[in-house]
C-alpha positions in Angstrom: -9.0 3.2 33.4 -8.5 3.8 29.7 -10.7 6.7 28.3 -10.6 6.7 24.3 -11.1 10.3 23.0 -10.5 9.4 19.0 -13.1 9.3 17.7 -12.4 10.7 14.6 -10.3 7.7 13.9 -12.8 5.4 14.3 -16.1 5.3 16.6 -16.6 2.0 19.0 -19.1 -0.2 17.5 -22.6 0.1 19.0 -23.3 -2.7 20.9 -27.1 -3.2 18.8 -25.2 -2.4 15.7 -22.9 -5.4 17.0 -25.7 -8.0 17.5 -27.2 -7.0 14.3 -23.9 -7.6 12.3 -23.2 -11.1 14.5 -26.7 -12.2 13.5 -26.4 -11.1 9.8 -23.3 -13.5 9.8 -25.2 -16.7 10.6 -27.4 -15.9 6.8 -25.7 -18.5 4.2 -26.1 -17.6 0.5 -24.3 -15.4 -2.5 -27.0 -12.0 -2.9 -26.2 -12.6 -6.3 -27.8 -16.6 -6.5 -30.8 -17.5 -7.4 -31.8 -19.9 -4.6 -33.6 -19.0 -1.3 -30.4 -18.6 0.9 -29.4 -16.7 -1.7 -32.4 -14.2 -2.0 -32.3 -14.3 1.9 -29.2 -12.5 1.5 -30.2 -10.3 -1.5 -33.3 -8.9 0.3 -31.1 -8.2 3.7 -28.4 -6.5 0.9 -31.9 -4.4 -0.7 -33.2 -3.5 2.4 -30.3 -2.4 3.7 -29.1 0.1 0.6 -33.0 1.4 1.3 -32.2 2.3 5.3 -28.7 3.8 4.5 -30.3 5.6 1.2 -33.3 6.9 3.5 -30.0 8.5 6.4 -28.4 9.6 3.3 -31.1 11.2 1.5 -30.9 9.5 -1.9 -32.5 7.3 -3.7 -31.6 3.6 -3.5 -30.3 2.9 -6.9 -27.5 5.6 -6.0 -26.0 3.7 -2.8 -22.9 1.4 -4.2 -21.5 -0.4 -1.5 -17.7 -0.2 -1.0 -15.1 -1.9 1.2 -14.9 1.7 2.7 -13.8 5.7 2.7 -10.8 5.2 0.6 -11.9 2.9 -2.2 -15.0 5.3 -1.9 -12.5 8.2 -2.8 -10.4 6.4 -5.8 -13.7 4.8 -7.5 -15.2 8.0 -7.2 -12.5 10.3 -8.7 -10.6 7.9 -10.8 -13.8 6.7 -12.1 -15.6 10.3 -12.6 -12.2 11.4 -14.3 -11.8 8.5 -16.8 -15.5 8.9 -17.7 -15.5 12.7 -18.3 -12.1 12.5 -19.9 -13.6 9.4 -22.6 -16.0 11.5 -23.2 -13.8 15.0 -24.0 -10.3 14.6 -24.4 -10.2 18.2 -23.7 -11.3 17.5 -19.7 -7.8 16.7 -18.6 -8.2 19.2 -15.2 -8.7 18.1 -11.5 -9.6 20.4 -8.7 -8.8 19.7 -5.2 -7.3 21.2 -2.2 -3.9 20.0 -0.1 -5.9 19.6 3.3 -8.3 16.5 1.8 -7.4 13.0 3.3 -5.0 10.7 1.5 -7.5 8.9 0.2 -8.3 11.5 -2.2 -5.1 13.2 -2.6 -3.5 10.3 -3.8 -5.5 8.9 -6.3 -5.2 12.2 -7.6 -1.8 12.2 -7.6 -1.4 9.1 -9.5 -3.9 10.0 -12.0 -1.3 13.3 -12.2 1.8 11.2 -12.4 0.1 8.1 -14.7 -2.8 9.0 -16.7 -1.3 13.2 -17.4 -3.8 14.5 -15.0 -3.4 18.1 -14.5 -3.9 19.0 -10.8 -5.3 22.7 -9.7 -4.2 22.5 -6.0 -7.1 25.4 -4.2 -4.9 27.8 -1.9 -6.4 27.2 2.3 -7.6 30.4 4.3 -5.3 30.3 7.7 -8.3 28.9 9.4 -8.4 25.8 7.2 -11.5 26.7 5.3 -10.9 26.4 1.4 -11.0 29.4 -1.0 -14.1 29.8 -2.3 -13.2 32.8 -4.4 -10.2 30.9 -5.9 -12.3 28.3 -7.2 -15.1 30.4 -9.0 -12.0 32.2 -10.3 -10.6 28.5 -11.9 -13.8 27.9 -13.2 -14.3 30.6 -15.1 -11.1 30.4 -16.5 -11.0 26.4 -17.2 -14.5 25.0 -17.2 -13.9 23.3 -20.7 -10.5 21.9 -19.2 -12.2 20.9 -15.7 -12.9 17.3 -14.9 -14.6 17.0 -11.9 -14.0 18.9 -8.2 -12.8 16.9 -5.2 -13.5 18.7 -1.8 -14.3 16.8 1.7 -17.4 18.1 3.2 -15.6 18.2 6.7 -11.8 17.9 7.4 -10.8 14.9 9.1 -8.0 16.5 10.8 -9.1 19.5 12.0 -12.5 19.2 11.7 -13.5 22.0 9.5 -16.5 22.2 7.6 -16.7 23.2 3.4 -19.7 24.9 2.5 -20.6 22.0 -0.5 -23.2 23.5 -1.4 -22.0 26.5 -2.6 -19.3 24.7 -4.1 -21.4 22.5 -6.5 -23.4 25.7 -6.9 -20.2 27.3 -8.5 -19.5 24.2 -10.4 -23.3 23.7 -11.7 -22.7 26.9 -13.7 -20.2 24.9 -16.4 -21.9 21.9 -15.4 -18.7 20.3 -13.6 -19.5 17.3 -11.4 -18.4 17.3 -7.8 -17.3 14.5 -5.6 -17.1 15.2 -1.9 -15.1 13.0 0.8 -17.9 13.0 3.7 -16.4 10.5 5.5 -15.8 12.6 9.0 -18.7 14.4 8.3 -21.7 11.8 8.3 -22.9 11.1 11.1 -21.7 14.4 12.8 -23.3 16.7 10.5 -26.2 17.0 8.9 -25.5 15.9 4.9 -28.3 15.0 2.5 -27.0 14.3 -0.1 -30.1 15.1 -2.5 -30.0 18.8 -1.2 -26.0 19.0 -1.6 -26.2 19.1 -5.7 -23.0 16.9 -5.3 -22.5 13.9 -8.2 -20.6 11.5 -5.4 -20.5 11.6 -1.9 -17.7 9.0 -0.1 -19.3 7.5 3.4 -17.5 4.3 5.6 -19.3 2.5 8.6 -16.4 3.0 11.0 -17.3 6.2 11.1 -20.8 6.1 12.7 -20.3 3.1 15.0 -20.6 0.4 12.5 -17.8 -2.7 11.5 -14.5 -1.7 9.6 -14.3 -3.0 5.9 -17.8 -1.7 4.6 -18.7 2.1 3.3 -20.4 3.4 0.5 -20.2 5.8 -2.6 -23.2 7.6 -3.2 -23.5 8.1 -6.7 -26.1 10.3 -8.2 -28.5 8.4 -10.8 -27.2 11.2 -13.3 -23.7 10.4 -13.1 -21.4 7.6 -14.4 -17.9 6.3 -13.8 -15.5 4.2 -15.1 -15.6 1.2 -12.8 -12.1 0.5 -11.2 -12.6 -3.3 -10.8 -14.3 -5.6 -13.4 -16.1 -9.1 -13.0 -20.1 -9.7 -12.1 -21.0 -6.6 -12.9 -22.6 -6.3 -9.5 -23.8 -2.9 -7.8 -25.0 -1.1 -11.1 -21.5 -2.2 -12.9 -19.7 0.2 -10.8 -18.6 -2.0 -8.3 -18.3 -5.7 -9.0 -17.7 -8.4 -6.5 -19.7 -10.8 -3.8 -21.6 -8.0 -2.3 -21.1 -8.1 1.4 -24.8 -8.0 3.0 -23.9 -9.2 6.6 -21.3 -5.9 6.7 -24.3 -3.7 4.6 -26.8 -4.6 7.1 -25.0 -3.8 9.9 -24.1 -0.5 8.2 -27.1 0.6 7.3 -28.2 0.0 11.4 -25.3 2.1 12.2 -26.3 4.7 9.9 -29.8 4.9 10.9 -28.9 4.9 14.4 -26.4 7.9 13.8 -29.3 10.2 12.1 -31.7 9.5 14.7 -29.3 10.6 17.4 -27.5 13.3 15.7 -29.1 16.3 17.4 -28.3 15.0 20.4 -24.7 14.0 19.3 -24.1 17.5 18.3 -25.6 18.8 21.4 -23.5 16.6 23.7 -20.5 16.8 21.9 -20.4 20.5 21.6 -20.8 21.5 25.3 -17.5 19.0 25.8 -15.8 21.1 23.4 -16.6 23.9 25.0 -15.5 22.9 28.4 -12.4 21.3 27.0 -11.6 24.6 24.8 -11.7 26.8 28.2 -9.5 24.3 30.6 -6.9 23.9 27.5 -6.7 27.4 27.1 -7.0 28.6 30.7 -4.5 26.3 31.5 -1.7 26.2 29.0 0.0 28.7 27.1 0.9 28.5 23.6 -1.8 26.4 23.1 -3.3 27.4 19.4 -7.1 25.7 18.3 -6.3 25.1 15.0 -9.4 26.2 13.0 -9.5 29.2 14.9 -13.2 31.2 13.5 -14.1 28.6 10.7 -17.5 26.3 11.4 -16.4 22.7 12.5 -17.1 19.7 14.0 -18.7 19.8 17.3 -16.9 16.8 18.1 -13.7 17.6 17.1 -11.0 19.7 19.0 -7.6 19.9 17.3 -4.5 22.0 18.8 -1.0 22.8 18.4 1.2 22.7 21.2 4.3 25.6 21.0 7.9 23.5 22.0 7.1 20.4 21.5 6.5 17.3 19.4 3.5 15.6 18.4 4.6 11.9 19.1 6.2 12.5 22.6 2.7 13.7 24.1 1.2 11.3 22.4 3.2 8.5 24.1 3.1 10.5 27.3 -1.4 11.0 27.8 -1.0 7.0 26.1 0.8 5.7 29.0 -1.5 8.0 31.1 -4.3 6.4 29.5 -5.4 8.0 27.1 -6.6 7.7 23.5 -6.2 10.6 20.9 -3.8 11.5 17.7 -1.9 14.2 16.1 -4.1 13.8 12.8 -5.5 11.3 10.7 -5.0 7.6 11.6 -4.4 6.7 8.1 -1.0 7.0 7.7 0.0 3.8 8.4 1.7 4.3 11.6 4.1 6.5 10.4 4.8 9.9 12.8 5.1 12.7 9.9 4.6 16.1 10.1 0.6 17.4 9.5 -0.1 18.3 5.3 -3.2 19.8 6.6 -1.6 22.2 9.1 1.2 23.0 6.2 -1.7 23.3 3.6 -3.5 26.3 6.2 0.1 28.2 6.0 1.5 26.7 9.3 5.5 25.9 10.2 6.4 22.5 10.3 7.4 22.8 13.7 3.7 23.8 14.3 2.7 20.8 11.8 4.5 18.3 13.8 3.1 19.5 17.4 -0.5 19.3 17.2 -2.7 17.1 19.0 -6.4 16.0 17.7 -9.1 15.4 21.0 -12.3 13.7 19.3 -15.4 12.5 21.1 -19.1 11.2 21.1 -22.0 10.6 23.1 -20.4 8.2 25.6 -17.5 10.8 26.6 -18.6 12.8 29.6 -17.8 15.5 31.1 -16.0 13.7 34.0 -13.7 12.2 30.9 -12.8 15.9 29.6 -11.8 16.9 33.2 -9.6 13.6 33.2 -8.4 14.1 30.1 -7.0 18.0 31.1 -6.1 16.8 33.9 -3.2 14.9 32.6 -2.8 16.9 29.3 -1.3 20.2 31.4 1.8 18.2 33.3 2.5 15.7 29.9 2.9 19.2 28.1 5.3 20.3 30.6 7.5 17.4 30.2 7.2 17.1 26.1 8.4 20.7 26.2 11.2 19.8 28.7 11.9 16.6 26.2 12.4 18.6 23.5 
C-alpha cells in the first residue's frame, strides 16, 4: 500500500472540504451580476472572504483572492514595489533572502533584471534561520532606498520558522512594508496576520487540504499595490477577473477546518517527528537534520543523506511505495541541486542529497515505522549507486 508523506507539497483534500467544493460547483451565476444566480454566487464569494478573514485574523476587506501561492508572491512584491517606487523614485531597494521559494525569488529577480531593481540578498545562519542582525544593519543604512522586505514566515524546504514579527518590528522603525510568503506556514502554525504587523501575507488552499488553483493575498487595508492584471476592477482593483466563488468557498472550509484542528495537528505531527528523528538517526549514519537547533515545522522533517543522490532514493522509497521529495515540488519536475541548502552554507553534494519527510494528522505512527523501515536498506543501495 502507498503511504504519501509529502505533505508539504500539497495536503489531500478533506473529504468535507471536497463535498463543499462539488456542491459549490452546481451554483450558476457571475459574483459580479446583478441577477439572483448571480448574487447567490456573490454572497457564497462574501461569506467566504469573512470565514477565511476570521482563520486569518484580518479584516474582510483585506482577503484578495488569488489563483494561488505564487501569484500571491508576484502581486504582492511586484505590486508593493511599483507602488512604493511611483511614489519615491528614490525606493529602488528590495530585501529578501536566497532560501524563500521561487515564487518570490523570481519575481524579484525579474524586477532586478527589468524594472533596475536593486536586490539586498540577507546572508542564512547554518541552521537556515535568516540574519536578523544583518537586516537591522541594512535598514539603518538604506531605509530611504528600501522598498519593501520579502521573508517567508516558514521555509518550505526545510521547514524553518522566521520570527516575522520581529522582522516587521525592525522594518516599522523607517516605516518599510513587509510581505511575507506564509504559504507552508498556515495551517501548521499559528499566524494572525493582524498581530504579525506584516503589509501582505501570501496563503494557497492546497496547502491546508483545500482544491489547487485558489489562494489568497492578504493585504492590509493600509497598504496599496500596483495591480498586475487589469480589467473589472474586481477584488478592490487589485485583482481583476471572474472571481472564482465555488474554489473560495471551498477554501475558506479548508481554512477554517485547519485552525480548528491545528493544536491537534501540531501535537500529532510533532510526536511523528520525534519518532521519525530517533529511528533515522539511530539507524543511519551520516544522516544530517537539516535545520539542526532552529524552531520549525512540527510537520516537517528534512535530511541530508552523506554518498548519495537525492533523485536515486527518491525513485528507490517511490517504487517501495512511498511519497516524499528532496525540496520543494515547484520546480517543475526538474532534479536540481537544493538553493536553500546552498543559501544555509551547505556543498552541493550535500544540496543534491537531501530528502524532505512531511506529514499530517492522517500519518500514523505505524506509517513512520514503514516508512524507516524501507528508508535504511534504499540508503544502502543509493550509496552503493553512487
Amino acid at each position: 500500500m502507498a503511504i504519501y508523506l509529502d505533505y508539504a507539497a500539497s495536503v489531500p483534500i478533506n473529504a468535507e472540504v471536497l463535498a463543499t467544493f462539488t456542491e459549490a460547483l452546481t451554483v450558476s451565476g457571475n459574483a459580479s451580476s446583478t441577477h439572483s444566480f448571480g448574487q447567490t454566487s456573490r454572497m457564497m464569494l462574501e461569506e467566504s472572504r469573512e470565514q477565511i478573514a476570521l482563520a486569518v485574523g484580518c479584516d474582510r476587506s483585506e482577503v484578495i483572492f488569488t489563483s494561488g501561492g505564487t501569484e500571491s508572491d508576484n502581486l504582492a512584491i511586484k505590486g508593493l514595489f511599483w507602488q512604493r517606487r511611483g511614489e519615491d523614485s528614490a525606493r529602488n531597494v528590495i530585501v529578501s533572502a536566497y532560501t524563500e521559494h521561487h515564487g518570490v525569488i523570481d519575481p524579484i529577480e525579474w524586477l532586478e533584471t527589468h524594472e533596475g531593481a536593486e536586490v539586498i540578498w540577507l546572508p542564512v545562519l547554518e541552521n537556515g534561520q535568516v540574519d536578523l542582525k544583518a537586516l537591522e544593519n541594512v535598514l539603518l543604512d538604506r531605509a530611504n532606498e528600501v522598498a519593501l522586505v520579502s521573508l517567508m514566515w516558514a521555509n518550505n524546504e526545510t521547514g524553518v520558522i522566521t520570527d516575522i514579527q520581529a522582522v516587521t518590528a525592525l522594518a516599522a522603525k523607517h516605516k518599510i512594508p513587509v510581505h511575507s510568503d506564509a504559504v507552508a506556514a498556515f495551517g501548521h502554525m499559528s499566524t494572525n496576520f493582524a498581530d504579525s504587523g506584516l503589509a501582505a501575507m501570501s496563503i494557497t488552499a492546497h496547502k491546508v487540504a483545500g482544491p489547487v488553483g485558489v489562494g489568497a493575498l492578504i493585504l492590509s487595508r493600509a497598504s496599496k499595490v500596483t495591480s498586475l492584471i487589469h480589467g473589472g476592477g474586481q477584488e478592490r482593483s487589485v485583482r481583476s477577473g471572474t472571481m472564482n466563488a465555488a474554489g473560495a468557498k471551498a477554501f475558506a472550509h479548508a481554512a477554517e477546518l485547519a485552525v480548528k484542528n491545528l493544536d491537534q495537528h501540531i501535537r500529532h505531527t510533532d510526536s511523528l517527528l520525534a519518532k521519525l528523528r530517533e529511528s533515522i538517526e539511530t539507524s543511519i549514519a551520516g544522516a544530517r537534520f537539516s535545520r539542526a537547533d532552529a524552531p520549525g515545522l512540527s510537520m516537517n522533517a528534512h535530511y541530508t543523506f552523506e554518498g548519495l543522490k537525492s533523485d536515486g532514493l527518491l525513485f528507490l522509497l517511490d517504487q517501495a511505495g512511498f511519497a516524499v521529495s528532496a525540496g520543494s515540488a515547484c520546480q517543475a519536475g526538474v532534479a536540481r541541486a537544493s538553493h536553500v541548502l546552498l543559501a544555509m552554507g551547505r556543498s552541493e553534494d550535500e544540496a543534491n542529497a537531501c530528502l524532505r519527510i512531511t506529514f499530517g494528522l492522517e500519518t500514523t505512527a505505524a506509517d513512520i515505522d514503514a516508512f524507516v523501515q524501507a528508508l535504511v536498506p534504499a540508503v544502502e543501495s543509493a550509496r552503493q549507486a553512487n
